[in-house]
C-alpha positions as a LaTeX table, in Angstrom:
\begin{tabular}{lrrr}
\hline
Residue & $x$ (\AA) & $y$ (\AA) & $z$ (\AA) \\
\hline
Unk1 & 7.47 & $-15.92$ & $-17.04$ \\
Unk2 & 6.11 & $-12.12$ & $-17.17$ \\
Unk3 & 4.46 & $-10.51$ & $-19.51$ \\
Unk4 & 2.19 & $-7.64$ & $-20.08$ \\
Unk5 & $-1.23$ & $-7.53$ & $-18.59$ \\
Unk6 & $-4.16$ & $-7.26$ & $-20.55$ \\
Unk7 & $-6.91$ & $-6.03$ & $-18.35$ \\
Unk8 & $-9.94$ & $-4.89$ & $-20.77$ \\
Unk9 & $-10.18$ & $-9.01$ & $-20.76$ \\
Unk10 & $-10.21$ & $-9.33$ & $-16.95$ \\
Unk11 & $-12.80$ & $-8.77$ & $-14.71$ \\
Unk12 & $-10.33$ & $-8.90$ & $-11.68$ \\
Unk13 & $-6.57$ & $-10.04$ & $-11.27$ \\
Unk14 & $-5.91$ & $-12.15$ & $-8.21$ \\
Unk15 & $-2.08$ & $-11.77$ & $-7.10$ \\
Unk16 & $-0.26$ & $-15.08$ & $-5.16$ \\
Unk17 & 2.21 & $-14.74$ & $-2.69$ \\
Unk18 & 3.97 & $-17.78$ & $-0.89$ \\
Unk19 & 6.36 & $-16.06$ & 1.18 \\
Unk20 & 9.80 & $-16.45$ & 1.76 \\
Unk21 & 13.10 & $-14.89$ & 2.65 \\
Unk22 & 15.06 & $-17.05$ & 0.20 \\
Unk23 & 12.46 & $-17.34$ & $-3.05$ \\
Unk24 & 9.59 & $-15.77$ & $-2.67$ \\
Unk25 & 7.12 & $-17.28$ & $-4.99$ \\
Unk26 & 4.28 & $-15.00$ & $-6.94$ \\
Unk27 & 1.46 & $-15.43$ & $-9.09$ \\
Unk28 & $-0.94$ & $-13.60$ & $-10.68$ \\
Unk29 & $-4.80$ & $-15.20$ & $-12.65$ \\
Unk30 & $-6.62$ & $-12.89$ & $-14.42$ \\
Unk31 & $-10.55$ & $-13.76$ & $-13.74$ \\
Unk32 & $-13.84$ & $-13.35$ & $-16.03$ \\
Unk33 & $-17.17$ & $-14.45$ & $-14.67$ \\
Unk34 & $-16.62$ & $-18.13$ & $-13.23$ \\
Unk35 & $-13.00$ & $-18.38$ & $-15.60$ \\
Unk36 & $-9.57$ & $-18.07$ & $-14.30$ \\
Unk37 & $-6.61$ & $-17.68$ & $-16.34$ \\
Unk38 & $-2.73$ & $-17.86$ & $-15.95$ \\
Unk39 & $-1.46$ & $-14.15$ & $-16.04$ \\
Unk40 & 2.12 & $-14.80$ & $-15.05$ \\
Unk41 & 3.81 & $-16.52$ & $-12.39$ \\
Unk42 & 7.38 & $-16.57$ & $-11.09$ \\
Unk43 & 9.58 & $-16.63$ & $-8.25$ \\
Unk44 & 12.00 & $-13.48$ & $-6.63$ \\
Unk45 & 15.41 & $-14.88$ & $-5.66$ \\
Unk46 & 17.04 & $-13.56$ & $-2.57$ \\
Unk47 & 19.35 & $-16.15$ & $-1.91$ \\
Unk48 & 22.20 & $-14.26$ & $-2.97$ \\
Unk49 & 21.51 & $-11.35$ & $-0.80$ \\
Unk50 & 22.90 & $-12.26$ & 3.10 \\
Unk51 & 21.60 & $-9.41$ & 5.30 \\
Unk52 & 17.97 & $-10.50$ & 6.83 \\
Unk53 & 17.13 & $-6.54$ & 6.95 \\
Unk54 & 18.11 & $-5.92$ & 2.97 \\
Unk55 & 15.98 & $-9.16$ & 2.10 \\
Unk56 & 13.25 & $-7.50$ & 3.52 \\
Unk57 & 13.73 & $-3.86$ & 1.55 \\
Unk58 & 13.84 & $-5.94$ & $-1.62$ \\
Unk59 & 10.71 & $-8.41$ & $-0.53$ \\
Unk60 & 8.99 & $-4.56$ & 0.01 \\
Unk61 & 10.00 & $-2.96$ & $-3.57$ \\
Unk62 & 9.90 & $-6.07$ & $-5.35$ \\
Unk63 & 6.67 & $-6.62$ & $-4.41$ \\
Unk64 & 5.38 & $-3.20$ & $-4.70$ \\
Unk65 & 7.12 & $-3.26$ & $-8.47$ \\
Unk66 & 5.05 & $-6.65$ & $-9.18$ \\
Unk67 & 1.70 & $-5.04$ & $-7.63$ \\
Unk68 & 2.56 & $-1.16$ & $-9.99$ \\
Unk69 & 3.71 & $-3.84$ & $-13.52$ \\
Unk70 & $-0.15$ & $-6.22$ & $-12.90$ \\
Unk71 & $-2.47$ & $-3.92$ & $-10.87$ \\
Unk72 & $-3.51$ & $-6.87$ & $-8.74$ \\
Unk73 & $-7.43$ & $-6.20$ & $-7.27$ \\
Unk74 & $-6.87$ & $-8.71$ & $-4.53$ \\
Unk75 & $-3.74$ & $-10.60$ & $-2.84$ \\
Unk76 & $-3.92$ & $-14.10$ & $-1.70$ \\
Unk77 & $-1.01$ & $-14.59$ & 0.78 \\
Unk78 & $-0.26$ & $-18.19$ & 2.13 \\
Unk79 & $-0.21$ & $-18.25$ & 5.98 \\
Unk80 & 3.09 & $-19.15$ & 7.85 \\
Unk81 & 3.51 & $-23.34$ & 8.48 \\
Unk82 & 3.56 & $-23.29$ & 12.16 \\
Unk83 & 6.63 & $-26.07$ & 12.51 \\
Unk84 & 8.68 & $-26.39$ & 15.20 \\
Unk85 & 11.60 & $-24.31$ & 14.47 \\
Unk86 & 10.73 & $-20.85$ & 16.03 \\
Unk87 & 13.49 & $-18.84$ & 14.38 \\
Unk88 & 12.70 & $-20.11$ & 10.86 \\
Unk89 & 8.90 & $-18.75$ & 11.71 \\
Unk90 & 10.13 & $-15.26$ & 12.74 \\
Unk91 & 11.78 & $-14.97$ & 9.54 \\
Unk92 & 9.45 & $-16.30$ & 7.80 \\
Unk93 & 6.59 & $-14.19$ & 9.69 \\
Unk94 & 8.90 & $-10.93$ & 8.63 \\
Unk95 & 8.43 & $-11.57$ & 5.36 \\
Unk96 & 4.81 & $-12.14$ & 4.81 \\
Unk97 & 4.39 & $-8.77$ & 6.90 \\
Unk98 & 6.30 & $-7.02$ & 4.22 \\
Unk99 & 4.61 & $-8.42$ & 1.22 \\
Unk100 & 1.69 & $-7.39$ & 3.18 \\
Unk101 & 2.38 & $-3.66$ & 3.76 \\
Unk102 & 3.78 & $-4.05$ & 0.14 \\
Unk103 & $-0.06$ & $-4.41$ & $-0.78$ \\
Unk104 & $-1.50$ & $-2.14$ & 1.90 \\
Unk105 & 0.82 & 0.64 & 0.71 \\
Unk106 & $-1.04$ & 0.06 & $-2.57$ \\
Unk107 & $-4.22$ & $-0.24$ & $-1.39$ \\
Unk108 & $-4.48$ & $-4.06$ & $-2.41$ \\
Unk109 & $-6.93$ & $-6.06$ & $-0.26$ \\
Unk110 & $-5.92$ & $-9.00$ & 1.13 \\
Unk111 & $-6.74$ & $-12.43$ & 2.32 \\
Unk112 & $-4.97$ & $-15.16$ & 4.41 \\
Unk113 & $-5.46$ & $-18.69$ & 3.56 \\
Unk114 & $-3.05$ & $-21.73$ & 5.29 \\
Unk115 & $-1.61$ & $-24.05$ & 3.48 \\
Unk116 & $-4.22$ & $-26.80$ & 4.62 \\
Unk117 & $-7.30$ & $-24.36$ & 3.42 \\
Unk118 & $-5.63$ & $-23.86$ & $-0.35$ \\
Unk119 & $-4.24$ & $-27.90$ & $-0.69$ \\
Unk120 & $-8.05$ & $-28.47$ & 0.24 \\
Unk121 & $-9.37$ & $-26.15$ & $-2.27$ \\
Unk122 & $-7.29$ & $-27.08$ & $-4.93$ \\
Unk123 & $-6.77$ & $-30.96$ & $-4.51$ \\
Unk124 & $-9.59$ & $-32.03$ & $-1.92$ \\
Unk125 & $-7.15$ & $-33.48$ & 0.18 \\
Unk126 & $-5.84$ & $-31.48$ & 3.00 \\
Unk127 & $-2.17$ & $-33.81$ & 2.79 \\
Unk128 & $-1.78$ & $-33.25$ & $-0.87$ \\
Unk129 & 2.08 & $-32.98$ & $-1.59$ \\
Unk130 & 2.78 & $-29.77$ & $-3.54$ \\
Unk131 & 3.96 & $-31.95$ & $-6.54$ \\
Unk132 & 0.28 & $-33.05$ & $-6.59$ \\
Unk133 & $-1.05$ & $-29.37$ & $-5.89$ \\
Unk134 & 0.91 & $-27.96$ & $-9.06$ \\
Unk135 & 0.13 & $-30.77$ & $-11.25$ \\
Unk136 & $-4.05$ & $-30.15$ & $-10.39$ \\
Unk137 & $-3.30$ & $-26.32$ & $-11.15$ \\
Unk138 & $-1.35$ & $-26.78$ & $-14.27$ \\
Unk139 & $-4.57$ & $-29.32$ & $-15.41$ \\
Unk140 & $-7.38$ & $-26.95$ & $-14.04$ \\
Unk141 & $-5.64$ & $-23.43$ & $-15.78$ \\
Unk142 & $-4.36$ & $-25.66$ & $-18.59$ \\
Unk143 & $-0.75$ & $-24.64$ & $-18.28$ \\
Unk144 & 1.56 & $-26.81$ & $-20.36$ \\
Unk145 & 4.62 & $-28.71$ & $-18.75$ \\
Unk146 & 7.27 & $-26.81$ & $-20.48$ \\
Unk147 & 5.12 & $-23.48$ & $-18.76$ \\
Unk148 & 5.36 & $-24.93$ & $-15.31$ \\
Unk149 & 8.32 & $-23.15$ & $-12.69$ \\
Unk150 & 10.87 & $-25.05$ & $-11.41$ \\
Unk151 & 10.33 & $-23.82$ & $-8.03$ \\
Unk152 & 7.08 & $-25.05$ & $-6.24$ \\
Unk153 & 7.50 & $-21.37$ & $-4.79$ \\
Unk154 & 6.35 & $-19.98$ & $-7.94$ \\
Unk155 & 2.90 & $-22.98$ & $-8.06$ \\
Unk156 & 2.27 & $-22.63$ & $-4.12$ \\
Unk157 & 1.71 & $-18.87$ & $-5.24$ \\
Unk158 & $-0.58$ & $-19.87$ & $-7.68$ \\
Unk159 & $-2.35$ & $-21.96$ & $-5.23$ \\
Unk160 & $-2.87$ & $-19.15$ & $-2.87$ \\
Unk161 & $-4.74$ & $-17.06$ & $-5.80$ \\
Unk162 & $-6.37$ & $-19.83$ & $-7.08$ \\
Unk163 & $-7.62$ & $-21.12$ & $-3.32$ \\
Unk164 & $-9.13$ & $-17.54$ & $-3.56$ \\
Unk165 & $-10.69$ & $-17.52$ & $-6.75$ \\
Unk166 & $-12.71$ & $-20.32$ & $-5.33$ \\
Unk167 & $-13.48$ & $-19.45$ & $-2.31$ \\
Unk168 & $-14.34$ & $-15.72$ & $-3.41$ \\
Unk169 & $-16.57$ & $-17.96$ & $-6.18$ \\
Unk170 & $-18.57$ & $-20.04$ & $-2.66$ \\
Unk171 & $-18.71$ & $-16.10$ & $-0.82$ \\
Unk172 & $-20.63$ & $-14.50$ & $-3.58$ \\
Unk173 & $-23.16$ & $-16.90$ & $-4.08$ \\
Unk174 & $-26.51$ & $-16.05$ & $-3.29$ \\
Unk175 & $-27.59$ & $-19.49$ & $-1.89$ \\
Unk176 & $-25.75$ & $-20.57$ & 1.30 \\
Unk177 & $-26.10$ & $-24.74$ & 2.28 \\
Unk178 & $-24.34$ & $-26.24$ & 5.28 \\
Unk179 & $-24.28$ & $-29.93$ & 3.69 \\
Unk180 & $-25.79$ & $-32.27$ & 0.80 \\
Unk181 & $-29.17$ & $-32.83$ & 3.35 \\
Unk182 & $-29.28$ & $-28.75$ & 3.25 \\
Unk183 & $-29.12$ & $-28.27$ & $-0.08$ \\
Unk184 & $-31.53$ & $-31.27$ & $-0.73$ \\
Unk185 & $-33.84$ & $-29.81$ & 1.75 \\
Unk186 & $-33.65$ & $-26.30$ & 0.66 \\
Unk187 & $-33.99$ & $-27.63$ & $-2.85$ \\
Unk188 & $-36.52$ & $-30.18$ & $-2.47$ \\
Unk189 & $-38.90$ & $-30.25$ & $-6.01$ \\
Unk190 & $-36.76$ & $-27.55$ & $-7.98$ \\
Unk191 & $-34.41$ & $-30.58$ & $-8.97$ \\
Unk192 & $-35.46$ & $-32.60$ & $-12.35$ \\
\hline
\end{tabular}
């Protein structure tokens, strides 16, 4: 699903990435204030190309094209899943360091969150599945079914961007609290 970007509305424009060197899935939430909104969201296929080295030209200038079409102000990038096969986390490693100097070519800031830190944001629960993740994002951006991608590449994306919309949301607030007794304390007769 692209479409054209309409950034008088926007305050900012979070891009997703969940990186990958056979779909690489991408999002993109246009925010105003304490709102985010679905911008686009999709998925770029490499499965058809076989040479690693190619994949990653085409991660670079695909990603570069997506960052020159929605003029991203930030990039959320999900974190390699440290599992237990070491050449499938070289490969994978590869290509979140292209999307990344993608974005620093462009002068796109960026942040790093693993995939615990954005299934906690989103879902509260650290285990969520990603069926559950998407299904929480498609209710919280109200995205209709027929909307949602069929590859969770495409919604883990949107996860990163949304994880930061959040925690960029918790950064820039004035008051800090390290639990419910801090804020109680620190808030103590102000409550009615």
């Amino acid at each position: 699903m692209m479409e054209t970007i309409n950034r008088p509305t926007d305050d900012r424009v979070i891009m997703g990435i969940d990186p990958g060197t056979n779909i690489m899935g991408y999002a993109f939430i246009g925010v105003n204030g304490n709102r985010a909104r679905l911008i686009a969201m999709g998925v770029i296929d490499l499965r058809k190309c076989k040479d690693s080295y190619i994949k990653l030209g085409e991660i670079f200038t695909r990603v570069q094209g997506l960052i020159a079409s929605f003029l991203p102000d930030e990039l959320a990038i999900e974190a390699p899943f440290f599992g237990k096969n070491v050449q499938s986390m070289l490969k994978l490693g590869r290509a979140q360091g292209v999307a990344i100097a993608a974005a620093i070519s462009r002068e796109v800031p960026i942040h790093e969150y693993a995939p615990l830190k954005i299934k906690m944001a989103i879902t509260g629960n650290g285990s969520a599945s990603k069926e559950q993740v998407a299904d929480m994002l498609r209710r919280m951006l109200n995205i209709s079914s027929e909307e949602m991608p069929h590859f969770m590449d495409a919604t883990d994306a949107l996860g990163a961007a949304f994880c930061h919309f959040i925690q960029r949301g918790s950064v820039v607030s004035e008051k800090k609290y390290s639990s419910w007794a801090d804020y109680a304390k620190k808030n103590l007769g102000k409550v009615v």
